[in-house]
N, C-alpha and C positions, 0 to 999 in steps of 0.2 A: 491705671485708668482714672479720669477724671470721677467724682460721684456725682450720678446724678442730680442731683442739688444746683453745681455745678454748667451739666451742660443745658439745663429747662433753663437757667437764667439767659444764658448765651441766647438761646433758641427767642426770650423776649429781648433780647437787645437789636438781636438782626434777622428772625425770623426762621422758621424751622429750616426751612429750601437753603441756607447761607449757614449751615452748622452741616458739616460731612464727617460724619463717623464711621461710615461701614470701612468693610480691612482694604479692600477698594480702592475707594478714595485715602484711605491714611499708607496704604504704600505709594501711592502717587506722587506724597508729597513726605516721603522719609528720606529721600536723597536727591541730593545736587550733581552739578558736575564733578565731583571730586572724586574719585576714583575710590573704591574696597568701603567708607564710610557712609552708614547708615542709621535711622533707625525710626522706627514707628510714631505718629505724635496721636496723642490720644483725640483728634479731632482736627480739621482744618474750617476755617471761619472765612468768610465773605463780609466786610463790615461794606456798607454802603454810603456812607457818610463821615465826614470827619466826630462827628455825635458817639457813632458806634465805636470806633478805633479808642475815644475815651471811656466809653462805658466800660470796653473790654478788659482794658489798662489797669483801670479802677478796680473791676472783677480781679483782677489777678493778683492786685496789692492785696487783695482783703481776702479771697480765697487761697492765697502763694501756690501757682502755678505760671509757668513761665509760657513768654509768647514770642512768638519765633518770625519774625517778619519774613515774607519771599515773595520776589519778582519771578520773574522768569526758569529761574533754578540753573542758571548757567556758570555760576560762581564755582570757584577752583580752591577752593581753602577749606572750605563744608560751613561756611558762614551760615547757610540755609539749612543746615542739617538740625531736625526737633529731638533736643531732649525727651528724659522718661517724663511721661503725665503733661506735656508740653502742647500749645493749641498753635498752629503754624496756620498766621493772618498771611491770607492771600490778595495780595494787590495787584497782579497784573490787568483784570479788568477796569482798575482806575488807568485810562488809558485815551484819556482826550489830550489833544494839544488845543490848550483855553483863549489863548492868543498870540499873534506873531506884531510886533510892536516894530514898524520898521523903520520911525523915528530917531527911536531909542536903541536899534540894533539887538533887543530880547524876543524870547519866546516865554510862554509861561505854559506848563505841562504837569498835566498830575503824572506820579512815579512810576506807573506802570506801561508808560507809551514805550514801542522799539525802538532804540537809538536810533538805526537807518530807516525808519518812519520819520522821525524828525528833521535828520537830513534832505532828505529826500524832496521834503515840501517848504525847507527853507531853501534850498536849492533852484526848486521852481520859480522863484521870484530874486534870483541874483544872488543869495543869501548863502552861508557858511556855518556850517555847525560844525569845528575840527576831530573830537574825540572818534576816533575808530576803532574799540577795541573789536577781537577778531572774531566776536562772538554777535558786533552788531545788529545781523539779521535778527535776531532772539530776544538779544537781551535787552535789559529794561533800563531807562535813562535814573528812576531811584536806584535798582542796584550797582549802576555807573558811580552813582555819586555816595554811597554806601562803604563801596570799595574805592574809592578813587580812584577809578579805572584810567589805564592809558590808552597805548593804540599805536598803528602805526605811524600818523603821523606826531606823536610827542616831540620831535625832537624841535621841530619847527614850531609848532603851535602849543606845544602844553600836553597836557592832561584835565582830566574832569575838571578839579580844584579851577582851573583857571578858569573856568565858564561858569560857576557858580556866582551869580549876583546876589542871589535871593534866597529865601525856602519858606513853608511855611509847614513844621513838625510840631507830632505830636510827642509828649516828654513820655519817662514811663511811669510817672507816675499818674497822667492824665489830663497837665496841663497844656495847652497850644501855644505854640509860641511863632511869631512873626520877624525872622531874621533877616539882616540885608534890606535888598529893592535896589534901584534903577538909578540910582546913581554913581556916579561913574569915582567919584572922590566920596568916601564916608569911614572915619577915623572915630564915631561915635561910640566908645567902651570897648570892654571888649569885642573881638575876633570871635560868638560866637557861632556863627556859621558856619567857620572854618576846622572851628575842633569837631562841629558834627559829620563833616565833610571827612571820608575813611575813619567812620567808630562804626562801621561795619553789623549796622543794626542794633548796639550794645544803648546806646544809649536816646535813639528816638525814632519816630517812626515818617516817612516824609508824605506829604500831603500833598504839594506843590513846589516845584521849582521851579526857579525864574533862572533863566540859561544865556549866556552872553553869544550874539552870533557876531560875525565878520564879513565883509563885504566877501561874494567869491570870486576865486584868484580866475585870472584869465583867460591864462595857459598855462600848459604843464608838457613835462617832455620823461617819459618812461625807461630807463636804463638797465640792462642786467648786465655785470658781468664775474666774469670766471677768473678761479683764481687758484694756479696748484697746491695753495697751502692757506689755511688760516690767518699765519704774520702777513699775510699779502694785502689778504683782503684787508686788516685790522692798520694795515700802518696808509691804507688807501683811504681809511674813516677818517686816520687822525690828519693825514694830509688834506683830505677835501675840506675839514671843517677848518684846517692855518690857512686856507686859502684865498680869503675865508669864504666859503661858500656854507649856509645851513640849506640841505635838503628836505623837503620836506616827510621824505620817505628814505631812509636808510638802514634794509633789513639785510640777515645774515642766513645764511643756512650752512651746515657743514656736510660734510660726504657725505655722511650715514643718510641724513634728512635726505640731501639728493638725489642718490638713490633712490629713496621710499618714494618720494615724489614720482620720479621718473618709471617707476614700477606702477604706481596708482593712474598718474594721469598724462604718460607718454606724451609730453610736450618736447622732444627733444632735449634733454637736459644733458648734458656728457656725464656720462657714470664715473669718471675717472676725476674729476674738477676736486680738487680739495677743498673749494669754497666757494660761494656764488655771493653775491651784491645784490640788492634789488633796491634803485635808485629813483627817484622821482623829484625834479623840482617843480616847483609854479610859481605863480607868479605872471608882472606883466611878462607879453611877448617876447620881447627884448631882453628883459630878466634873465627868463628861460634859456635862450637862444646861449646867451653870454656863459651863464653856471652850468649848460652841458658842455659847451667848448672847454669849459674849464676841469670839466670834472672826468672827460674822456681819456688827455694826457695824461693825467695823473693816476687813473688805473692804469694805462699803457706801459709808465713809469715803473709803476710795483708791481708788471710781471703779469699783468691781465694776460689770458690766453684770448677773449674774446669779447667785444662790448656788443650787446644786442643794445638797439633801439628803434624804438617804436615809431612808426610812421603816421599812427593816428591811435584815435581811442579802441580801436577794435584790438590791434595789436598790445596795445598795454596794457590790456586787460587781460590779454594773454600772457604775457610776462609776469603780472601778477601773481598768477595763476600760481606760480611756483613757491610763492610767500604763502597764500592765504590757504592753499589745500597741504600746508604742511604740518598740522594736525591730525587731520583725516588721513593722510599717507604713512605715517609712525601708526598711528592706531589698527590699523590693517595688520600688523604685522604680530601680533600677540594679542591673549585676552584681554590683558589687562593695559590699560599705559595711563602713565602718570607723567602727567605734567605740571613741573613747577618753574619758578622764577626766581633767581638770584641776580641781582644787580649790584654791577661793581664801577668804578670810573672808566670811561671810556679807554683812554690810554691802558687800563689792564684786562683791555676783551682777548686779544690771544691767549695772554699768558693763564686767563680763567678757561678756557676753552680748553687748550689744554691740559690743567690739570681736573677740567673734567672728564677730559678723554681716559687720562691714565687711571683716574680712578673708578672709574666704569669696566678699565679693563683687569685693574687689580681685584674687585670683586665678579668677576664674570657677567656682567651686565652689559648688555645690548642695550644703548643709550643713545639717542640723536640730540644737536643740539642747534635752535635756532635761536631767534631772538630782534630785536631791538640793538644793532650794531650802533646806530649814531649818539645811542643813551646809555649803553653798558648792559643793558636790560637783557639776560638771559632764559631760555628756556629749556633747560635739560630734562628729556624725558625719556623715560626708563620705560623698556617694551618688555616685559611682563607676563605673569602669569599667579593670579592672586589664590588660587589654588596649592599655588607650591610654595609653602610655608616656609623651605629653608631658601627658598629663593626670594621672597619677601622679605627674610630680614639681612639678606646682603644687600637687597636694595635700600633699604631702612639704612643702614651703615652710609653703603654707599652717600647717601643725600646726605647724613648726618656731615660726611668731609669734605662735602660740595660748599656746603652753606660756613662752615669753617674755614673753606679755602677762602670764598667770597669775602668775608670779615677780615681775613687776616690781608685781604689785599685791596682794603679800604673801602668795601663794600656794602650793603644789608640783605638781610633775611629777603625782603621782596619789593618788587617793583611797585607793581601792580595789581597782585591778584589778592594780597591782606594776608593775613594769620588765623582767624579764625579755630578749625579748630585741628588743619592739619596740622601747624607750624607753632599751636602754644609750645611746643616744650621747647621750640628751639629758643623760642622771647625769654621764656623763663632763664637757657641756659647761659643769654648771649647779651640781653638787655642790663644795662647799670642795675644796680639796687634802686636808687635816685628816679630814673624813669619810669622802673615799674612800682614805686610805691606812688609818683605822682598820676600814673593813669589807674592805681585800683582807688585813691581818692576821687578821680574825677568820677570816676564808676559807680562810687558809693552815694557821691552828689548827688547825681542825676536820677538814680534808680536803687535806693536806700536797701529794698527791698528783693536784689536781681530778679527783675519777674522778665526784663527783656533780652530777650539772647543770651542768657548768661551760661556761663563756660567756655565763650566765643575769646579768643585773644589771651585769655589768662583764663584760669580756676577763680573763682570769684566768693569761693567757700569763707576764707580767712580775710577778715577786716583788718585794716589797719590798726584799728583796736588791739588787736591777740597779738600783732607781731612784737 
């Protein structure tokens, strides 16, 4: 526990009501979305001001206790998860959108707005915000940009990084710094906005971001379809995109998922399909009109057993339905379920799929696996039971050959979801010498002292010095 000493200072930086100590409030905020990882923080903080997040900062260089920034707590890695004696700064109530610039095509947001809060009201006025990761109802536009979150439509539009113009963070050791802005060409020093963009809280804290919107597309046209086999579906990605058509949605689901799906939310899904599509383009009308003509033969080509599509927005939303409740359909099915993300080149999504399949069934693991077909982007998750210790660490194997499979077939550790602190050992196993000695320097740069998130991405005990 923190001493006293300690939390009366906190208490005059931001006032007794914004310092939570009771066991209460500190299990509330000992876990994230991460599945089994946990643990207690000796306090959570409310800073109210960019003033306080520095005093804090300050506090902890000179008291060495570490501070654990958190949005939403939707993160999949345990990014958000507090060290022993750790004070876990709560940002979600920083939570305005400060401006919407429709000259200039930005919005400027403090880090704790909801991604689909944002959308939603640039949307009103014509306007486009692409990042969708699956969590957008919840989660929060800094831990978007923390992680460099993706979404489903990345394949088309990007990821976070791409809509980053701007920020304006706090370091940890307490200075503010003003990165980026509104210009569309700026080559001025370095790129650093872009190394804070996925440092996963390790090295600043976000105050402000300045987010690039896009006009909104016009039309769009909603696709599902069936496929009795994986290769089918995976040589129907790689033919839609020589097409060349980019869709703007192009997700996967495999049997097992289908199933769960079809069990949870009885949309008609055929239990027997070895794989399903979920397709989406936009775009002008015409656009539209042209890349579904095009994109229908060519599943018909590789064996489709059925193309749904959507007659208007009520219907697409229904097809949807099949992509976005296919978390909540796996999780149903056991206590525990883990979800991660392995991403490989598109051209080796079957042959990953597969050998995720055999190796789920070499360890006895009840495993579904969806994803991000148009990016490579995987999500294997293991249905569970964190009670049963020897089935725990067949599944601990199991992922260890998942993520081994992924590399050795030109792959990485993760897409989207970061490293934090489920996935350090795989960095440790899997990363150059060369890369991780250049991010434990950049680590030691920024935050001499590790008072921020530290053991996040790597153990951060041994300096460069000792090695």
């Amino acid at each position: 526990m923190l001493n006293t000493d300690v939390l009366e200072q906190l208490q005059e930086i931001v006032d007794k009501e914004n310092v939570l100590t009771s066991r209460e409030d500190r299990i509330a905020y000992s876990y994230d979305g991460t599945p089994v990882l946990s643990a207690l923080p000796a306090a959570a903080v409310l800073p109210q001001s960019v003033r306080h997040i520095q005093a804090i900062l300050k506090l902890a260089n000179e008291k060495d206790f570490a501070v654990v920034p958190r949005g939403s707590g939707t993160g999949l890695s345990g990014g958000s998860i507090p060290g022993k004696d750790s004070v876990v700064l709560l940002m979600n109530h920083w939570n305005q959108i400060l401006d919407i610039d429709r000259e200039n095509l930005t919005a400027l947001v403090q880090p704790g707005v909801i991604t689909a809060q944002l959308a939603a009201a640039v949307e009103e006025i014509g306007l486009f915000y692409p990042p969708d990761p699956g969590s957008m109802n919840v989660c929060t536009l800094g831990g978007n940009v923390a992680e460099n979150a993706g979404g489903l439509r990345g394949l088309k539009y990007g990821v976070t990084r791409d809509y980053v113009m701007g920020m304006e963070a706090v370091l940890a050791t307490g200075e503010v710094v003003d990165l980026g802005g509104k210009n569309v060409k700026d080559v001025s020093g370095y790129n650093l906005k872009d190394l804070l963009i996925g440092s996963e809280g390790t090295i600043a804290i976000f105050t402000k971001l300045l987010l690039k919107l896009i006009p909104k597309p016009q039309a769009q046209k909603t696709m599902l379809a069936y496929f009795p086999d994986m290769r089918s579906a995976a040589q129907t990605v790689s033919d839609i995109i020589a097409a060349p058509v980019i869709p703007a949605t192009l997700e996967f689901l495999d049997n097992t998922t289908i199933r769960c799906v079809e069990d949870f939310a009885k949309i008609g899904l055929p239990r027997d399909a070895g794989a399903l599509l979920l397709i989406e383009v936009d775009g002008h009308a015409e656009q539209v009109r042209e890349e579904a003509d095009k994109i229908i033969p060519i599943a018909q080509k590789n064996g489709a057993t059925e193309v749904k599509i959507a007659a208007n927005e009520k219907e697409a939303d229904a097809l949807k339905t099949a992509r976005r409740s296919a978390f909540a359909a796996l999780a149903r099915v056991k206590p525990t379920t883990i979800l991660e993300d392995a991403t490989v080149p598109r051209s080796q999504l079957a042959p990953m799929v597969e050998k995720i399949q055999s190796i789920a069934a070499k360890h006895n693991i009840t495993m579904g696996v969806f994803g991000h077909a148009g990016d490579g982007n995987l999500h294997p998750t293991a249905l569970t039971d964190e009670r049963d210790a020897e089935e725990m660490a067949r599944v601990e194997k199991a992922f260890d050959e998942i993520f081994q499979a992924a590399l050795e077939l030109g792959g990485t550790l993760t897409g989207e979801h970061g490293i934090g602190l489920a996935k350090k050992r795989f960095l440790e196993k899997w990363s150059s010498a060369g890369e991780k000695i250049m991010m434990r320097k950049l680590k030691e740069t920024f935050d001499p002292n590790g008072v921020l998130n530290p053991g996040k991405i790597f153990d951060n005990q041994e300096t460069t010095e000792e090695r």
